[in-house]
C-alpha positions in Angstrom: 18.9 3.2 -1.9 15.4 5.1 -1.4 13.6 2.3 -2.9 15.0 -0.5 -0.4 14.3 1.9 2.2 10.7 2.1 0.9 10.6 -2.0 0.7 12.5 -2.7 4.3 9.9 0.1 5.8 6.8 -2.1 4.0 8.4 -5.1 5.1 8.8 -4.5 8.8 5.1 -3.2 8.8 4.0 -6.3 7.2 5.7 -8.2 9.4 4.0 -5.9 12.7 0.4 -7.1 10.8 1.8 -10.3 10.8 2.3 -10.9 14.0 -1.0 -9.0 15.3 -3.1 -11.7 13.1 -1.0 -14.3 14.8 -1.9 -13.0 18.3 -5.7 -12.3 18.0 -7.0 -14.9 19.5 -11.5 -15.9 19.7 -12.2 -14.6 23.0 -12.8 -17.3 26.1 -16.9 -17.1 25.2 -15.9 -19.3 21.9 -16.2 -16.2 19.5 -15.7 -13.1 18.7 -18.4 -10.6 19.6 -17.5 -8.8 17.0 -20.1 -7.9 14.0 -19.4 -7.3 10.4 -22.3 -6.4 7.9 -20.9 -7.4 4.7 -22.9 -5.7 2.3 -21.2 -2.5 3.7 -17.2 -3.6 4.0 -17.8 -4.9 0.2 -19.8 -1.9 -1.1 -16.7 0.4 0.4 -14.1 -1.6 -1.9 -15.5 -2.0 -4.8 -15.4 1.9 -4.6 -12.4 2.2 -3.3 -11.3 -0.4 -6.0 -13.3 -0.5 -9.0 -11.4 1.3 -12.2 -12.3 1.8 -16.0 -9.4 -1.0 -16.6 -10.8 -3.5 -13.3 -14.4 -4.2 -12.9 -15.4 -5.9 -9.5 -19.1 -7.4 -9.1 -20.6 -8.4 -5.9 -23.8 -10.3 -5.2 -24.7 -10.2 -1.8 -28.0 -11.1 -0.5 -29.9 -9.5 1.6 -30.8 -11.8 4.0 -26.9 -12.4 4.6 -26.2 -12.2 8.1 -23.6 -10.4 10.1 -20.0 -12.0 10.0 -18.1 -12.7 13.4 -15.2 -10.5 12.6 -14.4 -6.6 13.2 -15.3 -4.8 9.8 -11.7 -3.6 9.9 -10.1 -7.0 10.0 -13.0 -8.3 7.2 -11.8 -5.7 4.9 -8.2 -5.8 5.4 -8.6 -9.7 4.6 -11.3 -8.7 1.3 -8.4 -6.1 0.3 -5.8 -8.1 0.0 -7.4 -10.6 -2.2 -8.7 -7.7 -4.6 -5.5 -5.8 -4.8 -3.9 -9.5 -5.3 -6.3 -10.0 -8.5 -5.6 -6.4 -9.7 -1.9 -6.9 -9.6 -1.8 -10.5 -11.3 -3.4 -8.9 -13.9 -7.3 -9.8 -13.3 -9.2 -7.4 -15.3 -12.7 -8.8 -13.9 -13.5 -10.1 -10.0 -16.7 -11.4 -9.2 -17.6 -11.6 -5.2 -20.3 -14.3 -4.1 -21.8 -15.1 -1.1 -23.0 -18.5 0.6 -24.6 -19.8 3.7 -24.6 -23.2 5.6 -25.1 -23.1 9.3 -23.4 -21.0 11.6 -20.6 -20.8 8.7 -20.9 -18.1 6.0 -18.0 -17.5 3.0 -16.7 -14.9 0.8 -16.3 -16.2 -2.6 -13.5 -13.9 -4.9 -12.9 -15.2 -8.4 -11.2 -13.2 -11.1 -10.3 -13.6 -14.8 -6.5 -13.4 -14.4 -4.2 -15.5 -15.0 -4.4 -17.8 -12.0 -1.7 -19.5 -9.3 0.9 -21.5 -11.3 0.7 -25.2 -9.8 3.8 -24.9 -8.9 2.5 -22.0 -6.3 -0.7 -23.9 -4.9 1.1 -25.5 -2.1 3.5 -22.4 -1.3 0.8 -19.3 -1.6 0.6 -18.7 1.7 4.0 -19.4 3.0 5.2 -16.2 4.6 7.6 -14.2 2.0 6.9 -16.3 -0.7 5.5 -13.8 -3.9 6.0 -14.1 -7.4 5.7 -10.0 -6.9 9.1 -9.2 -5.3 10.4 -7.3 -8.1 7.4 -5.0 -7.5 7.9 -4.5 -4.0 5.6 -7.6 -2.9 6.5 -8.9 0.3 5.1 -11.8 0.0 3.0 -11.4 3.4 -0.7 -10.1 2.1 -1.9 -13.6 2.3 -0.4 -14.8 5.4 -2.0 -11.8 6.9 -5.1 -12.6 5.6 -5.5 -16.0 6.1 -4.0 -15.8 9.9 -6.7 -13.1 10.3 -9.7 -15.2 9.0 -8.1 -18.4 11.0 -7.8 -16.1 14.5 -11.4 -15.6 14.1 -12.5 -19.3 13.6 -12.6 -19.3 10.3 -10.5 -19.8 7.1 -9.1 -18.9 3.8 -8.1 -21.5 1.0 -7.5 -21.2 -2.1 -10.7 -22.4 -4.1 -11.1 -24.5 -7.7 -11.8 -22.6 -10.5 -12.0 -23.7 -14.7 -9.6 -20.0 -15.0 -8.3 -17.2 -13.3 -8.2 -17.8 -9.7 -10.7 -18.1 -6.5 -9.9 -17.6 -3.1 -12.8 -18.6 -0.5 -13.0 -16.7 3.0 -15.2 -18.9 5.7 -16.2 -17.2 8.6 -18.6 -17.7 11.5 -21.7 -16.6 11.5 -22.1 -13.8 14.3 -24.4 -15.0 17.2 
């Protein structure tokens, strides 16, 4: 009975992030005014993250420029995709960065075991999680992805030869 009390109380908080994501809206000026530095959100979690048994790499380059998102919306987003590679069983996740325009993305690949096809279509459906006997809720990457979209940007699942890739695109900040 304690542990469905445990997963009703993660749900219903879930659910609360959920709908926050859904409600942010870009404010009336076309943007956020918002300012992440990404160097520093990904530094903190590959701390935060990094074990003997999961190695995280991150190449980001200096000349990188500040994301259009609050840091604490950035790295709710970053940590749900590396806790999602840690728990499928990724052992390695490599975090690249790219440029083009007023555009920038998050590149998060890992060596685990991927998304089944049968998943592709269905990974960010609310509830859906292949997790559930875990305690997945199956709302991490709705959450993230309504985050990144409420900030005029996006999160898709990327192509990959293994393991899995998940691809953040955000404005630039101006």
């Amino acid at each position: 009975m304690e542990g469905d009390a445990q997963r009703l109380s993660r749900l219903v908080s879930r659910l609360m992030e959920l709908a926050q994501a859904d409600m942010a809206r870009p404010n009336a000026g076309g943007g956020h005014e918002a300012r992440s530095k990404v160097s520093a959100v990904i530094a903190r979690l590959t701390d935060a993250h990094a074990t003997p048994t999961f190695a995280l790499t991150a190449t980001v380059a200096d000349t990188f420029p500040a994301l259009a998102i609050e840091e604490q919306a950035l790295e709710t987003v970053l940590a749900t995709l590396i806790e999602n590679a840690r728990q499928a069983g990724a052992t390695t996740l490599a975090i690249t960065t790219g440029h083009r325009g007023r555009y920038a993305s998050i590149a998060l690949t890992d060596n685990g075991p991927g998304v089944p096809a049968a998943d592709v279509t269905r990974v960010f459906d609310p509830f859906f999680t292949s997790k559930r006997e875990v305690g997945g809720t199956g709302l991490g990457l709705p959450i993230a992805r309504a985050l990144a979209e409420s900030r005029g940007g996006s999160l898709e699942l990327g192509e990959t030869a293994s393991g899995a890739c998940f691809v953040l695109t955000l404005v630039v900040a101006g």
